[in-house]
N, C-alpha and C positions, 0 to 999 in steps of 0.2 A: 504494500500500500504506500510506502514511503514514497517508493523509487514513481509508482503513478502520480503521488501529491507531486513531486519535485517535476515532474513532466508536463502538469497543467501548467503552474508556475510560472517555468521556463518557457512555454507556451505564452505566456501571458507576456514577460519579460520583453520577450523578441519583438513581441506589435509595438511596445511600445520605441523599443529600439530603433526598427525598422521605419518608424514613421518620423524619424528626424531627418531622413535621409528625403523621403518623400515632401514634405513641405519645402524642400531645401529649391527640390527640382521645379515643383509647381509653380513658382515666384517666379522663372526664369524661362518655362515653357509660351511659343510663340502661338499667336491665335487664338486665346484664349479669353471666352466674353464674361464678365460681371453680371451676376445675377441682376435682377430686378430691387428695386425698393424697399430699404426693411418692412414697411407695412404690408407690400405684396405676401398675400397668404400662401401661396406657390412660391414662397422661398426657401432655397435649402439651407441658409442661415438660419431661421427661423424656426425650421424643422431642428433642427441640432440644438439651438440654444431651448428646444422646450424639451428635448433630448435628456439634457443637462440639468434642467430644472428638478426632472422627473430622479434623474440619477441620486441628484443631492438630498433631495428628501425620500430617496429609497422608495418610490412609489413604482411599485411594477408593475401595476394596470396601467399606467401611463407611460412608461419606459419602454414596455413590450408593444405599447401603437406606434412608436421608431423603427420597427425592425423588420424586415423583408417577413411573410407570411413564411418562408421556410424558417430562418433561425427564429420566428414568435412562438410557433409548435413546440420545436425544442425548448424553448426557454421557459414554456408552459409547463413540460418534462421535470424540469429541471426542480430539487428541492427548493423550497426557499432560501434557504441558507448559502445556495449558490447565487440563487439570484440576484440575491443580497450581493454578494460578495463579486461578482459581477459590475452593478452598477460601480462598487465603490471603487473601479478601476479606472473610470471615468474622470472621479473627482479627487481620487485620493487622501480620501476621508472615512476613518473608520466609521463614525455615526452617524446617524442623519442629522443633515442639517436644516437652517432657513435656505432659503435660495432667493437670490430678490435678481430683477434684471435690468440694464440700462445699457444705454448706446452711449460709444465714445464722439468726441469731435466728427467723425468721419460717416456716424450714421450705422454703425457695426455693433454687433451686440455683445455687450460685458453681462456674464453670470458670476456674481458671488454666491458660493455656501458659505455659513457662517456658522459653526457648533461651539459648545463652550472653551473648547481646547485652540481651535485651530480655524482659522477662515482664509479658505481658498479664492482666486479668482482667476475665471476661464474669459479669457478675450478672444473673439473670431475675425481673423481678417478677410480679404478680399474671396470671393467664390469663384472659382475656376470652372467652369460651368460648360459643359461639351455636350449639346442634346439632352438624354437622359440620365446621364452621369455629371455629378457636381463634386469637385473636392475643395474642402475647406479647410485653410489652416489655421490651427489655437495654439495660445499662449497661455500654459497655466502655471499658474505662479503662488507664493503663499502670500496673502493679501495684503502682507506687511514687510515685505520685500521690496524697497524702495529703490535697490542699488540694479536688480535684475540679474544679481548674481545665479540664482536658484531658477531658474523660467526654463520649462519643458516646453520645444516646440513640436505639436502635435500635426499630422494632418488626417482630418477623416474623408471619407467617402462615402459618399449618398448616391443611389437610382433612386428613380421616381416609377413609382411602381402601382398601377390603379391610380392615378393621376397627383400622389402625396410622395414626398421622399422621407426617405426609409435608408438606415443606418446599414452600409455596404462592408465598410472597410475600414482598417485602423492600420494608417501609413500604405504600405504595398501589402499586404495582409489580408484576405475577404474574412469579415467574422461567420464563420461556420460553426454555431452552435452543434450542429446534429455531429459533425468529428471530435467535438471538445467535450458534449456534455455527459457519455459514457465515464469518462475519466473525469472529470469534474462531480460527477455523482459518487463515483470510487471514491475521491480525497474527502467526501463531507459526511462519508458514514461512518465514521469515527464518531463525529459531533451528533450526526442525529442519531444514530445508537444511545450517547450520552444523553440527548434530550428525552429520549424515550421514558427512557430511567426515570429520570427525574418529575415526567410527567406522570407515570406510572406510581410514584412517591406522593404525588400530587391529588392526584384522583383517591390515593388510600386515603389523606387529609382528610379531603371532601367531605369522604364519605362518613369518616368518623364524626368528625364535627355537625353533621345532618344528624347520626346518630345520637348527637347529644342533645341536641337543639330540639328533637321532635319523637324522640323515644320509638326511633324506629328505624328499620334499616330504608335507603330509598329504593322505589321500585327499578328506577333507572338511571341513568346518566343525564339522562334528560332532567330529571327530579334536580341535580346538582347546580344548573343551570344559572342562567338569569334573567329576571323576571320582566317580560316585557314591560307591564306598569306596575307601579305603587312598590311597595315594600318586596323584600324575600318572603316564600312563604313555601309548603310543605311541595306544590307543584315544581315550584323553581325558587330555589333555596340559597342561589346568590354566593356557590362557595368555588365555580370553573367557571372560566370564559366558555362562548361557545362554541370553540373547535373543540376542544375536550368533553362538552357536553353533548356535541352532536357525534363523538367518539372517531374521530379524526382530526390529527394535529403532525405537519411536520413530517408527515410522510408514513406516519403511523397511523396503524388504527386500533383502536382498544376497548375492548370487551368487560363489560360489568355482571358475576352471577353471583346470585344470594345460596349458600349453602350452608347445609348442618343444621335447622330449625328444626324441632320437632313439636310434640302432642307434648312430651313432658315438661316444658317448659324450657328447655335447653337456647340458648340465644344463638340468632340467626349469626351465619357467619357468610364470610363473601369473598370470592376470588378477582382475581382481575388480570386481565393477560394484553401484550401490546407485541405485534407482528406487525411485518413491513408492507407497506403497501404494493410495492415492485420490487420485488425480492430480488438482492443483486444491486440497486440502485438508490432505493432511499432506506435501504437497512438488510443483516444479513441476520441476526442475531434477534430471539423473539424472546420475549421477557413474561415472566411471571410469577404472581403473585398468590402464595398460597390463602388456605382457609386461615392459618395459624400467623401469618405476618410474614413469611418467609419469601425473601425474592431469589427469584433464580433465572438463569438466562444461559440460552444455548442456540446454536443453528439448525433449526428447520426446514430450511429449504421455502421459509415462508409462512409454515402453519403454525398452529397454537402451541405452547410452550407447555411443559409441564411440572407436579413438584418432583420430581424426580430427576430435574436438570439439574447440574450444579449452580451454585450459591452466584450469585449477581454479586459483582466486584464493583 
């Protein structure tokens, strides 16, 4: 798994390499026309700085409308945590940020991100603009860089695709989701195996805390929920968000059953198990949660977990 982490990476490493050489050339290539207006809505500036906006504050509904319909599929594939981690390759900002936008002297559009740590600014100059292929080259810089020692020069590539431009390429590069996101799925199953866990820890919470609050175990996952209006209440109980209560989170999906109740009075007890949803891609390793509190976690091949697996590390 290493040597795949190290090869998205490097992967990633090389576009942006590779795109310094590319901006270098495009400034100097003959024949080449200026897009249109910043205001013109069929502009490939425009498409790219909302690109950017989208990136900075991590929005992938809106990141994934930039991208040619075959790398959208894929990147719909893709875990969140990649997605994520995707975007922030863009702006080079581990958290989301604000994102605000304005044009320089020249009518060109500056994007700042701005998060507690660190604030970025991406500047777009002139569009080199050939038919259906546009390349734009960016400046991004850390916003408090006055000298311009540190300025990464970028250049990207856009088609206009269904009459909107869409995110083609990074320097001499085409971004091809569907070759990278196999191995990009591989490096994040580490972490979302880890989130599984944790969410798995999470739903046990819940469930306890319902048990105390309402002297009963809940029917469902649903039960843990949160409540559309007015207060928590024994329906939807206000103790999971609701991807965990609709039992899908993160590439996992997980199972809620009430076991061990009997006539004699013995109290209900309840298991709980978390398996990957694309086994091989957003997790290899299925988790579970005995009657007794015990978790245990082993490969499956995708299916439910049982107590009989070893003990969850």
């Amino acid at each position: 798994m290493k040597l795949r982490q190290e090869t998205v990476w490097l992967a990633l490493a090389l576009l942006l390499f590779a795109s310094n050489s590319l901006a270098q050339e495009s400034s100097s290539k003959p024949g080449a026309s200026q897009a249109s207006a910043p205001n013109d809505s069929n502009n490939p500036g425009l498409a790219l700085r909302n690109l950017l906006v989208a990136a900075c504050s991590q929005d992938q509904t809106q990141f994934a409308n930039f991208l040619t319909v075959r790398n959208k599929e894929a990147f719909s594939r893709m875990t969140p945590s990649a997605r994520v981690a995707l975007m922030k390759r863009f702006v080079l900002l581990n958290e989301p940020g604000k994102a605000t936008s304005s044009v320089n002297p020249s009518g060109r559009p500056i994007v700042r991100c701005e998060t507690p740590s660190v604030t970025t600014e991406m500047q777009l100059g002139g569009v080199e603009l050939r038919e259906n292929l546009a390349f734009v080259p960016m400046e991004l810089r850390n916003a408090t860089d006055s000298s311009g020692a540190d300025v990464r020069e970028i250049s990207l590539g856009l088609v206009r695709e269904d009459g909107e431009w869409k995110l083609l390429s990074i320097g001499v590069l085409f971004l091809d989701l569907p070759a990278l996101e196999s191995e990009w799925d591989e490096a994040e199953i580490e972490t979302t195996e880890k989130n599984a866990l944790q969410a798995l820890k999470g739903i046990e919470g819940a469930v306890e805390s319902y048990r105390k609050a309402y002297q009963r175990l809940p029917d469902s996952l649903a039960n843990l929920g949160q409540p559309l209006h007015g207060t928590p209440n024994k329906e939807a109980g206000g103790f999971l968000d609701s991807d965990l209560a609709n039992g899908i989170k993160n590439g996992y999906a997980f199972r809620y059953v009430i076991v061990g109740a009997s006539t004699l009075g013995a109290p209900a007890k309840f298991e709980l198990s978390a398996t990957p949803l694309r086994y091989g891609r957003t997790g290899r390793r299925s988790f579970f949660r005995d009657s007794n509190g015990g978790l245990h976690a082993a490969d499956h091949q995708g299916a439910v977990g049982s107590a009989s697996d070893p003990r969850a590390e």
